[in-house]
N, C-alpha and C positions, 0 to 999 in steps of 0.2 A: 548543593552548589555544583555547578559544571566545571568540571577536570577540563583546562583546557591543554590542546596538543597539537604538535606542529607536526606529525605522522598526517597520512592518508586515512581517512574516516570512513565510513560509514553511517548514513543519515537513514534511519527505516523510517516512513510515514505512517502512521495508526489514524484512524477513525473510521465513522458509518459511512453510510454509503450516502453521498451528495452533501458531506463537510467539506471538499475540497480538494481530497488527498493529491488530485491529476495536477492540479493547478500550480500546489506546491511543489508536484515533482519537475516539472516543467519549470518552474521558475531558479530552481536547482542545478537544471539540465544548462540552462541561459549563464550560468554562474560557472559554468564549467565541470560539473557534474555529469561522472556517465550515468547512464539510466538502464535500473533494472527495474522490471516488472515479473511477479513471482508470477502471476498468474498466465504468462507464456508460454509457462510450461503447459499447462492444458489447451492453448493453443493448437501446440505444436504438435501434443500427440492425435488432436482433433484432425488437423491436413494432414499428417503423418496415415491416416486410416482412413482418410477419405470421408470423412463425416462433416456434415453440415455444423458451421458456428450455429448453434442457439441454447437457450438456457436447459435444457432435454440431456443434450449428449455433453454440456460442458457439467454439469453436477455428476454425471457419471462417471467422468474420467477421474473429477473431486475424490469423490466417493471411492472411486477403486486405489489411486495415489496413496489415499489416508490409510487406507486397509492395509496397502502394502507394505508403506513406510512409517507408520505412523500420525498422529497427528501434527508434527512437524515434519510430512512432506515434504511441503513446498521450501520450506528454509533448508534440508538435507540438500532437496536435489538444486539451487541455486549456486551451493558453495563451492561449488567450483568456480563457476562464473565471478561470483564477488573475488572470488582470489585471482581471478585472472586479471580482473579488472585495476584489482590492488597492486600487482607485482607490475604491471604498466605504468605505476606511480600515479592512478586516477580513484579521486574519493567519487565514494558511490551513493547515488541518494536508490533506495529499496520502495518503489511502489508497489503495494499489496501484501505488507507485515499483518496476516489476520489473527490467527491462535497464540496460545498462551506458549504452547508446547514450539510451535515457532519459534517465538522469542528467546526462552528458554535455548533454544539451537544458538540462534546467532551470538545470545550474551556468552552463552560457552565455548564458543570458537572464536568470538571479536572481543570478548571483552571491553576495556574503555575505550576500544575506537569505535565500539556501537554507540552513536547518539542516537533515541526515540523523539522523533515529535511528531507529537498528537496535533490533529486538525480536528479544532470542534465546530462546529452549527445547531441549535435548538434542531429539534426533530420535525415540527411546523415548517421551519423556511427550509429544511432538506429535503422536506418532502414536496416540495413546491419548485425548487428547483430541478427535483429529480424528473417532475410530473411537466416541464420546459422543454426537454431535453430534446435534441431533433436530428436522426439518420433516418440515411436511407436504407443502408445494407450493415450487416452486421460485421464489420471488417474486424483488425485487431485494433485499430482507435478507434473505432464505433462504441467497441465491446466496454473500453472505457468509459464513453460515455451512456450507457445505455439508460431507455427511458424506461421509470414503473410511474404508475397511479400510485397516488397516497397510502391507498391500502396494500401493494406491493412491497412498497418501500418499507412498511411498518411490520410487514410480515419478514422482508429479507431483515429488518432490525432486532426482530425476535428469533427470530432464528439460527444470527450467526452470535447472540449473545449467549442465548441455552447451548447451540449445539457445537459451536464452533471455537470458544471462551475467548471470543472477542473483546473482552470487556477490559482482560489482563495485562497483554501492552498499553491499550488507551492510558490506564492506572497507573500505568509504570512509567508512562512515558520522562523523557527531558524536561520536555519544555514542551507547553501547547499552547498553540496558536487559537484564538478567537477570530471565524471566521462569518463574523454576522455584518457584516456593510460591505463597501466594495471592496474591489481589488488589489487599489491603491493602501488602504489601510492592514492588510493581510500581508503586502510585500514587506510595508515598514516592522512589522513582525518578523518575520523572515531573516530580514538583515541584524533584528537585534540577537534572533539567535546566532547567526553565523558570526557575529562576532563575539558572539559567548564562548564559542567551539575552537573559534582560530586561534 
């Protein structure tokens, strides 16, 4: 059961890619949620060096991050940020919670104010939405939305399951949202979590 608390929280979103995760976080954001995205940080060291956004030099940067810090990287180098964002007196929703070793960071520094929710979708209709998807230029909310082919999608699914253990927050999560119809039925979820947590 969910420990509820009248503290500043912590909401990290877990799932595959084209479950949903942006949608929720945005719907969070509208709730009064500030918004982090871990994945900024590869961003930032991207412009930071002058290197074109694409999938080439942002696995590199991945890749070198993990090496340096670990496989919880991206949760290390965040924690500043969520504490910033905390001592502001603002709960944070975490878009792009992927590794196990992640998690394992934030449950050890947040403890019960870390809630997990998992965003699911069958892998058919994510790869269907993924294979929708429509920019023009690879911006930093392009990058969230980015389009693969089916076979793409299934290969980024295998890949951050073996290589990334993607699989360990989804398992662990709070609470997970079923996000198979529209958007309207995904928000009514939403709200029953939020009021599990308040």
């Amino acid at each position: 059961m969910i420990m509820k608390t009248n503290t500043n929280k912590i909401v990290a979103i877990v799932g595959m890619c084209g479950a949903g995760k942006s949608q929720v976080a945005d719907y969070l954001v509208e709730r009064g949620y500030a918004y982090l995205r871990f994945g900024q940080v590869t961003l930032d060291l991207l412009k930071a060096q002058g290197l074109e956004i694409n999938e080439a030099n942002e696995k590199k940067i991945r890749e070198g991050l993990r090496r340096e810090h670990g496989m919880g990287a991206y949760a290390k180098l965040n924690l500043s940020k969520i504490n910033e964002m905390l001592n502001e007196g603002k709960s944070v929703v975490v878009d792009g919670l992927y590794s196990w070793s992640e998690y394992k960071v934030l449950k050890e520094n947040y403890k019960d104010k870390l809630y997990v929710l998992a965003v699911y979708a069958p892998p058919k209709l994510r790869y269907e939405r993924l294979s929708q998807r429509v920019h023009n230029k690879l911006n930093d909310d392009a990058v969230r939305f980015r389009m693969l082919t089916p076979e793409q999608a299934q290969a980024r699914d295998y890949a951050e399951i073996e290589n990334i253990e993607k699989g360990g927050p989804i398992v662990m999560a709070d609470y997970t949202i079923i996000n198979n119809a529209d958007f309207n039925k995904m928000y009514k979820q939403i709200d029953e979590f939020l009021k599990l947590i308040s």
